[in-house]
KETORGU-875715 format. One record per residue (C-alpha): residue number from 1; chain; x, y, z. Coordinates in nm, 3 decimals. Layout:
N
+-----+-------+---------+---------+---------+
|  nr | kette |       u |       v |       w |
+-----+-------+---------+---------+---------+
| NUM |     A |       X |       Y |       Z |
...
+-----+-------+---------+---------+---------+
//
This chain:
139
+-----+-------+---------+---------+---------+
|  nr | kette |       u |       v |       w |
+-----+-------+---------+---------+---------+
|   1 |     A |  -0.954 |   1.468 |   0.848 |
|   2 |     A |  -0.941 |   1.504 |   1.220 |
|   3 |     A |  -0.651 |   1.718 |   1.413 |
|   4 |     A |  -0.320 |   1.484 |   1.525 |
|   5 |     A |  -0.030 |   1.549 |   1.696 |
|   6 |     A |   0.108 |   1.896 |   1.709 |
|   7 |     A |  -0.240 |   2.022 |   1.555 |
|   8 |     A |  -0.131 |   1.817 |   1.227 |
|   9 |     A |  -0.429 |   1.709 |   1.041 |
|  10 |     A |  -0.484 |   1.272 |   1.026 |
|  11 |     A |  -0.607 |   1.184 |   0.667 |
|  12 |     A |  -0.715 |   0.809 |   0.663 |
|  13 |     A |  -0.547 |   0.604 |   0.400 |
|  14 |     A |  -0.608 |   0.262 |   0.268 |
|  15 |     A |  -0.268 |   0.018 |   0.087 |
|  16 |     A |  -0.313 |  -0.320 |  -0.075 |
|  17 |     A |  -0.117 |  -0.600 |   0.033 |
|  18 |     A |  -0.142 |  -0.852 |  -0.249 |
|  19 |     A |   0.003 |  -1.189 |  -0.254 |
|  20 |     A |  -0.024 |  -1.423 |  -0.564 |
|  21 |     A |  -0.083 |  -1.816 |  -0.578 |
|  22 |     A |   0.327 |  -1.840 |  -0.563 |
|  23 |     A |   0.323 |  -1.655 |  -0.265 |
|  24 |     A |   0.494 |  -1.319 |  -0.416 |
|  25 |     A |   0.423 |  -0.988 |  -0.369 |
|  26 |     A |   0.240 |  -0.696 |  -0.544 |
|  27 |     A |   0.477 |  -0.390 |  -0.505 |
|  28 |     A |   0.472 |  -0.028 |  -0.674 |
|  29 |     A |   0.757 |   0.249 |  -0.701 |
|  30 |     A |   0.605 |   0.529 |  -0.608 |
|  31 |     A |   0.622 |   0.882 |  -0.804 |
|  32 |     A |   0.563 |   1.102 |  -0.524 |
|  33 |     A |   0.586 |   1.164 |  -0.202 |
|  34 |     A |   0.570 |   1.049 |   0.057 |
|  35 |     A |   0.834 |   0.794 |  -0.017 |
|  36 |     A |   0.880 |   0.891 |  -0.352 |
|  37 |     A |   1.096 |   0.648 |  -0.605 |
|  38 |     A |   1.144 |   0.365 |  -0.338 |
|  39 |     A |   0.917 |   0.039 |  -0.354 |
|  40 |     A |   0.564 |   0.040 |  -0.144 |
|  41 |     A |   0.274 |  -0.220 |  -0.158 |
|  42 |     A |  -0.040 |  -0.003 |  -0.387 |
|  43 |     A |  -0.199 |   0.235 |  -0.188 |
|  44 |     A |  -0.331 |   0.604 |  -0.059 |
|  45 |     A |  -0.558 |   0.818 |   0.095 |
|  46 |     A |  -0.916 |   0.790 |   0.124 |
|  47 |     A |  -1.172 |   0.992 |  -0.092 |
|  48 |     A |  -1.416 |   1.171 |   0.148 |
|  49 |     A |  -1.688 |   0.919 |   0.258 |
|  50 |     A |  -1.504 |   0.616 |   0.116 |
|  51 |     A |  -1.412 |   0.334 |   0.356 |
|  52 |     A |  -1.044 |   0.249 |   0.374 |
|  53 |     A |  -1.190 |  -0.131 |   0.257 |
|  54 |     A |  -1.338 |   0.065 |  -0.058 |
|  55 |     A |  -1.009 |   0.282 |  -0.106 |
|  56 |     A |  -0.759 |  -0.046 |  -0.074 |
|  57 |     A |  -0.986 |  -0.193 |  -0.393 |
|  58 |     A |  -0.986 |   0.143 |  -0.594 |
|  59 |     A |  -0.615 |   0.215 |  -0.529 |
|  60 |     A |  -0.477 |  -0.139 |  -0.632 |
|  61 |     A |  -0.622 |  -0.108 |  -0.971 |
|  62 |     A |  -0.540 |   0.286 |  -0.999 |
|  63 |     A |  -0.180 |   0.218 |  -0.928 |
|  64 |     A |  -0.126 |  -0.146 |  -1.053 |
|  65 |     A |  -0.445 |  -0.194 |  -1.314 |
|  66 |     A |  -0.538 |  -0.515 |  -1.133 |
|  67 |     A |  -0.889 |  -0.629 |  -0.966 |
|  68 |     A |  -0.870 |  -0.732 |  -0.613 |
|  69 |     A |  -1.078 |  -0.878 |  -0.369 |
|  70 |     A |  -1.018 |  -0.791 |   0.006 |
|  71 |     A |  -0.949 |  -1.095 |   0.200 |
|  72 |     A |  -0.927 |  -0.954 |   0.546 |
|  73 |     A |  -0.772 |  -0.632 |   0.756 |
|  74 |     A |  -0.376 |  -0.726 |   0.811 |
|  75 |     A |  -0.327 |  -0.415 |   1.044 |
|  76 |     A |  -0.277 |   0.028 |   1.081 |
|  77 |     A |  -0.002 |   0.140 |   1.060 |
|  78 |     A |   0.064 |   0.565 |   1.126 |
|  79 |     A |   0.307 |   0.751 |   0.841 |
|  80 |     A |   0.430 |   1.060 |   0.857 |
|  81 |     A |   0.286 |   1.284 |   0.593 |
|  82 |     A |   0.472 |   1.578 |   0.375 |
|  83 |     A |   0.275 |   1.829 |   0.514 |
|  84 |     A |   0.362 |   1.756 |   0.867 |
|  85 |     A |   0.026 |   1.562 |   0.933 |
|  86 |     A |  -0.046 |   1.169 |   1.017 |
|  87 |     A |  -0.132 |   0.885 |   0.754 |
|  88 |     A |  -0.351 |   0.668 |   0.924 |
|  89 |     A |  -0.335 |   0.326 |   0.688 |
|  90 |     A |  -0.535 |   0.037 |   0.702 |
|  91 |     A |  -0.328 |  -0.248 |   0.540 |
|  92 |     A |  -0.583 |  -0.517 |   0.378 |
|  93 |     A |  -0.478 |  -0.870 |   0.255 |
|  94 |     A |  -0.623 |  -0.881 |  -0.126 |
|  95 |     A |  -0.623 |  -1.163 |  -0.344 |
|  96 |     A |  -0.605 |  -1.099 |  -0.707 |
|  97 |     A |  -0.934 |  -1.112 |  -0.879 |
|  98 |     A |  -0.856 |  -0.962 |  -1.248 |
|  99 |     A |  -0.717 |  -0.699 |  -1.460 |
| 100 |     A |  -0.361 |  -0.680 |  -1.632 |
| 101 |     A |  -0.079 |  -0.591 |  -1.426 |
| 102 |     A |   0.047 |  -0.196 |  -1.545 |
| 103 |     A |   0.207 |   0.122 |  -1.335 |
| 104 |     A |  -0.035 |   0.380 |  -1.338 |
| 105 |     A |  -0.136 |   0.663 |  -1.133 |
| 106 |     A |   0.087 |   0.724 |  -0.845 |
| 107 |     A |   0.324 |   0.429 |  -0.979 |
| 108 |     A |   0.668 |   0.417 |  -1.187 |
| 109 |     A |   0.685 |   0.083 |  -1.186 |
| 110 |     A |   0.459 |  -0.200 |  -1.065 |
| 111 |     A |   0.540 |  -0.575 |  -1.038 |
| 112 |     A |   0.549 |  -0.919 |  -0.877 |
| 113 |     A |   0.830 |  -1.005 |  -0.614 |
| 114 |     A |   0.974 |  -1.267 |  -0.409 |
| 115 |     A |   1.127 |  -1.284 |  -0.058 |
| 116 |     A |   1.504 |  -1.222 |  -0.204 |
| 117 |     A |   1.361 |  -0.955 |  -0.453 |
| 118 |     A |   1.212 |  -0.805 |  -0.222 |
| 119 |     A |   1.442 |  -0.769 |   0.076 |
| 120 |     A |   1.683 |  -0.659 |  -0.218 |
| 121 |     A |   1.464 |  -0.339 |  -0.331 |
| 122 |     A |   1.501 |   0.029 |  -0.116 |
| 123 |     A |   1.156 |   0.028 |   0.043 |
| 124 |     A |   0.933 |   0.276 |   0.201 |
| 125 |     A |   1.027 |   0.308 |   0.592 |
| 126 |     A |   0.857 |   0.029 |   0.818 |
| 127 |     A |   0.722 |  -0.168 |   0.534 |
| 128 |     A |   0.955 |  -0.463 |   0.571 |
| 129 |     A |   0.899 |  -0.446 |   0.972 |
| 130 |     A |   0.528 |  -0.424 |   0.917 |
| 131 |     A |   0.481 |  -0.746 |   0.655 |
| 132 |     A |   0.730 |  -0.928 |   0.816 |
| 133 |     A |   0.538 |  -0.858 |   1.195 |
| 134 |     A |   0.175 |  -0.973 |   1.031 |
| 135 |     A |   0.356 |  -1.274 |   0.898 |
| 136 |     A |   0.298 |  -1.148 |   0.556 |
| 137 |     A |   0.666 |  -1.110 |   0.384 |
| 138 |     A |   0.656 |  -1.289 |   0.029 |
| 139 |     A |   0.791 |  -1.626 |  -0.025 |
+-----+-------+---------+---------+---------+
//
């Protein structure tokens, strides 16, 4: 972790953006903070000395149970963390590769959604801003 704003501590974090062959999207409800019970694509902070490429692929199948392969970076985004520090997250655009879809981990709930579903759940802050910005909002 390195020192951000206000001498809050930056962790870096890694969150899966995964889009089926029907163009909808992977999506968790997540048990904890931060954003805890509203809808967030798979994702979290990286173990020490894993890259944010390596944490996307681990995260996915902790929190959803499937196998992805990373298709390219979509973009960072900066969330505020509970303890007053900075979540520095690399988004990655993941195809799915395997495994059988399941909430685990950090998730309630996990599943597929389209463009109306999805606009229709209470999502973490800026995720609908940040998809729909990278041109990556389900169909």
């Amino acid at each position: 972790m390195t020192a951000g704003p206000a001498g809050g501590d930056r962790q870096a974090c890694a969150g899966g953006i995964v889009l089926d062959a029907a163009g909808r999207l992977l999506v968790i409800q997540r048990r904890n903070l931060p954003s805890a019970g509203l809808w967030s694509i798979p994702g979290g902070r990286c173990a020490p000395g894993e890259s944010p490429l390596d944490a996307c692929i681990r995260e996915v199948a902790e929190e959803t149970g499937l196998d992805v392969a990373v298709v390219r970076l979509a973009g960072r985004v900066e969330l505020d963390a509970p303890n007053g520090g900075i979540y520095d997250v690399d988004d990655f655009v993941c195809e799915p590769v395997g495994g059988a879809l399941r909430a685990g981990d950090d998730a309630t709930q996990a599943r597929w959604v389209d463009l109306a579903e999805f606009t229709a759940l209470p999502t973490a802050p800026g995720l609908y801003d940040a998809l729909r910005g990278w041109g990556l909002l389900p169909r």
